[in-house]
C-alpha positions in Angstrom: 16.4 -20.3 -1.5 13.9 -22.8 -0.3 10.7 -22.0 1.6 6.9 -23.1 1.6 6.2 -19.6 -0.3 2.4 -20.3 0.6 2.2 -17.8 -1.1 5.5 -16.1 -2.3 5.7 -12.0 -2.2 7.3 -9.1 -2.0 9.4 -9.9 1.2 11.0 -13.0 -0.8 11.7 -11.2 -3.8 13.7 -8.7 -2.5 15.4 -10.9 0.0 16.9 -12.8 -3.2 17.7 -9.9 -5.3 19.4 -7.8 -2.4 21.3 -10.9 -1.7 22.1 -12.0 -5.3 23.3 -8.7 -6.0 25.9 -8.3 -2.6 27.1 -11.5 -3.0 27.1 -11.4 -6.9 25.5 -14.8 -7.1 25.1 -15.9 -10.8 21.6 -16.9 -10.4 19.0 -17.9 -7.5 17.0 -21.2 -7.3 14.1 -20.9 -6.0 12.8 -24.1 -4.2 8.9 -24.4 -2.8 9.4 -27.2 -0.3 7.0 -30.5 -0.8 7.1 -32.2 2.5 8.6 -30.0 5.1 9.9 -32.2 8.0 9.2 -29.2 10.3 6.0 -27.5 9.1 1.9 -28.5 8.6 0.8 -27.7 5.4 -2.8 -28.3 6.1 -5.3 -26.1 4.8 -2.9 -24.3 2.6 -1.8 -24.5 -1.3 -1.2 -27.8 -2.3 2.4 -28.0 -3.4 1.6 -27.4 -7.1 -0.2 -24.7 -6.7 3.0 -23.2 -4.7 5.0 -23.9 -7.5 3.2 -22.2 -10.0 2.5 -19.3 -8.0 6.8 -18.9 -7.6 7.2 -19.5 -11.5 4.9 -16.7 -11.8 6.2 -14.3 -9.3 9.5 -15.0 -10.7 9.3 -15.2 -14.0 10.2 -11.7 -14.9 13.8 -11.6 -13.5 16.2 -13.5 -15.6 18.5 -14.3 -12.5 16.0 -16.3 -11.1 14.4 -19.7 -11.6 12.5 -22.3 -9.7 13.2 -26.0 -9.0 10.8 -28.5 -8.1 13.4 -31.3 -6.8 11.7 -31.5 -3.7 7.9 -31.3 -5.2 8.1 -34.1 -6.8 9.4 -35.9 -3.6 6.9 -37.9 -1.7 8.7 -38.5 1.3 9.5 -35.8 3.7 11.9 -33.4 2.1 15.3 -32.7 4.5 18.2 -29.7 3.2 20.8 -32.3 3.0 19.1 -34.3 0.4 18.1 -31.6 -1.8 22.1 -29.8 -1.2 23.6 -33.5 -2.3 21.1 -33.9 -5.7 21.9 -29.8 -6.5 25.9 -30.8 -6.1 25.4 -33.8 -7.8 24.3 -31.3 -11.5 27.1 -28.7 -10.8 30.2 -28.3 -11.5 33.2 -28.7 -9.0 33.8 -25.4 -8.6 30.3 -23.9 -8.5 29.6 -22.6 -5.3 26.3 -22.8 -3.5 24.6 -20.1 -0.8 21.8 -21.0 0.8 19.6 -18.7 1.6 17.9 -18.6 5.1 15.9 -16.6 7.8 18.1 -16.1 10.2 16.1 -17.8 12.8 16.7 -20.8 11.2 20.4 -20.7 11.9 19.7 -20.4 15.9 18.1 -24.2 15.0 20.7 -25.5 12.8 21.7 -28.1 14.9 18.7 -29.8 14.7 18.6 -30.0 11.2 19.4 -33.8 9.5 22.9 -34.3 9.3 23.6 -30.6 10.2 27.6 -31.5 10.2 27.9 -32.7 6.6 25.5 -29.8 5.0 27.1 -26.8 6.5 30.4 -28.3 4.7 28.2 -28.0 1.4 27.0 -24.5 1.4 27.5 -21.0 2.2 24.2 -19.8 4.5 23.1 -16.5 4.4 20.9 -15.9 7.3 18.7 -13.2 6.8 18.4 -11.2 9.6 16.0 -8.3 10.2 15.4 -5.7 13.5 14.1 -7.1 16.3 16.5 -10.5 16.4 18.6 -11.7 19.2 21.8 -10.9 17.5 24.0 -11.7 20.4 22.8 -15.3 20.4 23.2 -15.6 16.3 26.3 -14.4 16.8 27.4 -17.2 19.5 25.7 -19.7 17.7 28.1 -18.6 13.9 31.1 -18.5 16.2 30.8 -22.3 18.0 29.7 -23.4 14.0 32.5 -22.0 12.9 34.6 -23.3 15.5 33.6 -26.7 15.5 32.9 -27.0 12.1 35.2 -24.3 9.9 31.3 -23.6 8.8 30.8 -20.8 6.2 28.0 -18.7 7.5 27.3 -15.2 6.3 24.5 -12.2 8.0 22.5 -10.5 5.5 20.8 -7.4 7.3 17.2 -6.3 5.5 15.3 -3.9 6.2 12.0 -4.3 8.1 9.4 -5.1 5.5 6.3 -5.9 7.2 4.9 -9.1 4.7 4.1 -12.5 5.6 2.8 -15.1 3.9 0.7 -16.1 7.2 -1.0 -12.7 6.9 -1.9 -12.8 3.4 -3.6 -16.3 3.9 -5.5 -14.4 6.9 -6.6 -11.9 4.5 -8.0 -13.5 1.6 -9.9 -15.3 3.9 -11.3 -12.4 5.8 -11.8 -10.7 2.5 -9.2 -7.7 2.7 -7.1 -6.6 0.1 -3.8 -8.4 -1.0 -2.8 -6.1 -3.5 1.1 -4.6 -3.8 1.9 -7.6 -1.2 2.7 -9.6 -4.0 3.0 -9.6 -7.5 -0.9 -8.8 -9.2 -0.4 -11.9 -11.2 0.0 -14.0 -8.2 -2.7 -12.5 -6.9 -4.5 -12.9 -9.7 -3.5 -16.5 -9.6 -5.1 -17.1 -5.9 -8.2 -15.1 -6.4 -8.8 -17.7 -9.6 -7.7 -20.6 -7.8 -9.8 -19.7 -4.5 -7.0 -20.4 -2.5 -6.9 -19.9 1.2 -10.7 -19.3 1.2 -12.5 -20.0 4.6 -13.7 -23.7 2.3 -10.7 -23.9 0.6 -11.2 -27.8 0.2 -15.2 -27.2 -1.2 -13.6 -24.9 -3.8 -11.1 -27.1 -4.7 -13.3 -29.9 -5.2 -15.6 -27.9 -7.0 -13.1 -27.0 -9.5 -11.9 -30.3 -10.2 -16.2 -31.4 -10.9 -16.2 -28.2 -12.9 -12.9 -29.1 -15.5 -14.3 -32.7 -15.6 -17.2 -31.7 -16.5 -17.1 -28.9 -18.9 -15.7 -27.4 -22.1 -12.7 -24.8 -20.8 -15.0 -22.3 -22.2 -17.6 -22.7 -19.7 -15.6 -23.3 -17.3 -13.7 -19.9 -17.7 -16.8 -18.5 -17.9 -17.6 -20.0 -14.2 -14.5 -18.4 -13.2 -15.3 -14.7 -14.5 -19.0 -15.5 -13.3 -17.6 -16.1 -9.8 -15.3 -13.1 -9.9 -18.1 -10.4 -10.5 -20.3 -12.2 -8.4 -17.9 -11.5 -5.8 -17.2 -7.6 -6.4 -21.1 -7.4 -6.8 -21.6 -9.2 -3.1 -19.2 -6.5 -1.8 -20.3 -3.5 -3.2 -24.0 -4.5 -2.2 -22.8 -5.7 1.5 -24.1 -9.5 0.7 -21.5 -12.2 1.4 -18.8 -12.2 -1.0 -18.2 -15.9 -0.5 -22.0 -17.3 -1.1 -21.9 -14.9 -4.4 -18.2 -16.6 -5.1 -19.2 -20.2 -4.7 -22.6 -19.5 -6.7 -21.2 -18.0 -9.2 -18.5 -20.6 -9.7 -21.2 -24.0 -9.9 -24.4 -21.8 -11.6 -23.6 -23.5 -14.8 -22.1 -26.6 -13.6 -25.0 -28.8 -14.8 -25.2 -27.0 -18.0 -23.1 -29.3 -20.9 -24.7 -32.5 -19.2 -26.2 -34.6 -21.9 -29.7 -34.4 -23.0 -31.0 -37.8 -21.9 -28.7 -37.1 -18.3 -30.3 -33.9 -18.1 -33.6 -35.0 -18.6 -33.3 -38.1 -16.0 -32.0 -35.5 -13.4 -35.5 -33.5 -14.2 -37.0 -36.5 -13.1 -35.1 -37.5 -10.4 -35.2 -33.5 -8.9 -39.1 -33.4 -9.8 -38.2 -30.2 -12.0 -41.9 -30.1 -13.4 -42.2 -26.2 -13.6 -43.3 -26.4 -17.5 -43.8 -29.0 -19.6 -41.3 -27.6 -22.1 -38.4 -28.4 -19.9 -38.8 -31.7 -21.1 -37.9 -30.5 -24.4 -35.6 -28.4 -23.4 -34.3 -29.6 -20.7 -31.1 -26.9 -20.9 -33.6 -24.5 -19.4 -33.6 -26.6 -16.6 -29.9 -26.2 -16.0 -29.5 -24.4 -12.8 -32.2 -25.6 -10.9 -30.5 -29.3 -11.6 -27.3 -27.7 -10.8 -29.3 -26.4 -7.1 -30.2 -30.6 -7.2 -26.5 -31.7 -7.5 -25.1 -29.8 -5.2 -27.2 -30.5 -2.6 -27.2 -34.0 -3.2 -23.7 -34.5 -4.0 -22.1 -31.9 -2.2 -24.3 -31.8 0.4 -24.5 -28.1 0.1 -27.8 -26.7 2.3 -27.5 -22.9 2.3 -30.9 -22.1 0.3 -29.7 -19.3 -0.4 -27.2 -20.0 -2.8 -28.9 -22.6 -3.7 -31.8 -20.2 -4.5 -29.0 -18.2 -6.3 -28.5 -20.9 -8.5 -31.7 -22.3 -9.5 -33.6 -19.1 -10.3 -30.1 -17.7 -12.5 -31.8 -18.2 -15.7 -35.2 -16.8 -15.8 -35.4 -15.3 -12.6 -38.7 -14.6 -10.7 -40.0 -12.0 -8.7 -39.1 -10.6 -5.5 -35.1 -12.3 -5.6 -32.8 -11.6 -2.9 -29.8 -10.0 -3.4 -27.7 -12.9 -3.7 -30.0 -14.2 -6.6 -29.6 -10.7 -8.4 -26.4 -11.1 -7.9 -25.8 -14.3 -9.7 -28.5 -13.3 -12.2 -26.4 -10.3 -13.2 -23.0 -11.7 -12.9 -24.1 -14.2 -15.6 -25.1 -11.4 -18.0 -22.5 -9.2 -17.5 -18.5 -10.9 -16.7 -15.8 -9.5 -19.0 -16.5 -12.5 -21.8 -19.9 -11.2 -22.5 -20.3 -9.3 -25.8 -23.2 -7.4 -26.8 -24.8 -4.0 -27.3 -25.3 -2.4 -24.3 -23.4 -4.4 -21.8 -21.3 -1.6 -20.7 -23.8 0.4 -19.6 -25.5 -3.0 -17.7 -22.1 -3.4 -16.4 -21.9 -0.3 -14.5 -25.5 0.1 -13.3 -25.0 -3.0 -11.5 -22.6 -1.1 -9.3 -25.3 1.6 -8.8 -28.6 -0.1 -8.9 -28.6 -3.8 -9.0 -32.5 -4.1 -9.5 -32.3 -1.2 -12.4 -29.8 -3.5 -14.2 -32.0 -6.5 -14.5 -34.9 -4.8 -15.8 
């Protein structure tokens, strides 16, 4: 069963076990396309990242398993190339389906060497209410005229998921869950994918992993996540509270002597201490890299960030935000964090003091 799955849900799921099960298929390989010959993956999951999240959704069911033979391809990926290497590792006498929307088969004459492939496989086209059936069905006879193709119709019912609309909804901010299995989700919400800047999170999450211990960095990550909730039940922006909550300790494993020439460099001169200890300086030379490296110029996150540590008086809400987010993500461990915990959802201001 090949497919972008950007990401993979529910509506794929069930399309393989329904047909797995009627046609009593042994097993079903799962394969996340790399470079689809027909498709722009711009501003989507890298191909990775699709992998992983099918591994994950799939994991659980032992019929199922995912192969990355056309991941790891760098050249454009066609069917008949990926159909000849999976014949290549089987025996004789296996027999392979392929699994298909059924609006692919309308277009199967345009696909690379159409002829030899549908002398390959079995398709199952998946077909759903709503299709042209009287065209499918001209289009499987003159196939299977022409071509003694094998070509099966798999009816499903209508089950209203798309991969396009989940994009569309993490980045407008709505609700994903029971589209898709929680630990997908779980997977994009921690990867940032399909954010509005997808590509600045990325990158930011490569600087972060370069440049910290993986604790830290998880602690960015569960920073990021309660900022987020926080932003949302306090009507700021969840993606400003997000993004400062992921960088508002990126500066803060930098070496003394870096630390200190980045004091210098920012003009950080609030107290003389700093020089001394310059790790209190840590988020307002985290504010100085990311405007200066990332060229970041919303002062309000970069507010968010600077004042995170010691605060000062009359913060916005998006520096509260980050300020309590710090103190209070699920790694933290102290007496009385609970009750910090949920007056933040109450009273943000109440919960600092």
């Amino acid at each position: 069963m090949g497919g972008t799955f950007d990401p993979i849900h529910y509506g794929h799921l069930m399309l393989a076990e329904q047909i797995r099960t009627s046609f009593h298929l042994d097993k079903v390989i799962f394969i996340p396309v790399g470079k689809a010959p027909h498709k722009s993956l711009e501003d989507a999951a890298n191909k990775l990242q699709r992998y992983e999240m099918t591994r994950i959704a799939t994991k659980s069911n032992p019929y199922f398993t995912v192969s990355d033979i056309e991941i790891r391809r760098e050249e454009t990926t066609f069917t008949i190339d990926t159909i000849l290497a999976l014949r290549s590792e089987l025996h004789e006498n296996d027999e392979l389906f392929f699994i298909t929307g059924a609006d692919a088969i309308l277009m199967l004459d345009s696909w690379k060497r159409y002829e030899a492939l549908v002398q390959l496989v079995t398709f199952v086209g998946a077909t759903r209410p709503g299709i042209d059936e009287s065209s499918l069905r001209l289009k499987i006879d003159t196939f299977k005229e022409k071509y003694n193709a094998k070509i099966e119709l798999f009816f499903i019912p209508a089950l209203a998921i798309s991969s396009t609309d989940i994009r569309e909804r993490v980045a407008e901010e709505k609700s994903i869950r029971y589209l898709l299995p929680e630990a997908v989700e779980h997977y994009i919400h921690e990867h940032f994918l399909y954010k509005t800047h997808h590509a600045l999170f990325f990158d930011m999450l490569q600087y972060l992993k370069s440049n910290l211990s993986h604790k830290r960095f998880q602690h960015c990550l569960e920073t990021a996540h309660v900022a987020r909730q926080l932003a949302i039940c306090h009507s700021a922006d969840p993606l400003k509270a997000e993004f400062a909550g992921l960088c508002h300790d990126l500066a803060k494993e930098y070496k003394i002597k870096h630390m200190n020439a980045l004091i210098e460099t920012f003009e950080i001169f609030k107290d003389p201490s700093i020089v001394h200890t310059p790790n209190l300086a840590h988020g307002e030379v985290a504010a100085g890299i990311l405007k200066r490296d990332f060229d970041i110029k919303d002062q309000e996150i970069l507010d968010a960030i600077k004042w995170h540590t010691y605060g000062k008086q009359n913060m916005s809400m998006l520096c509260k935000i980050i300020y309590v987010a710090d103190i209070i993500e699920k790694s933290r461990q102290f007496d009385g964090v609970e009750e910090i915990r949920s007056l933040a959802f109450r009273d943000i201001t109440k919960a600092i003091l």
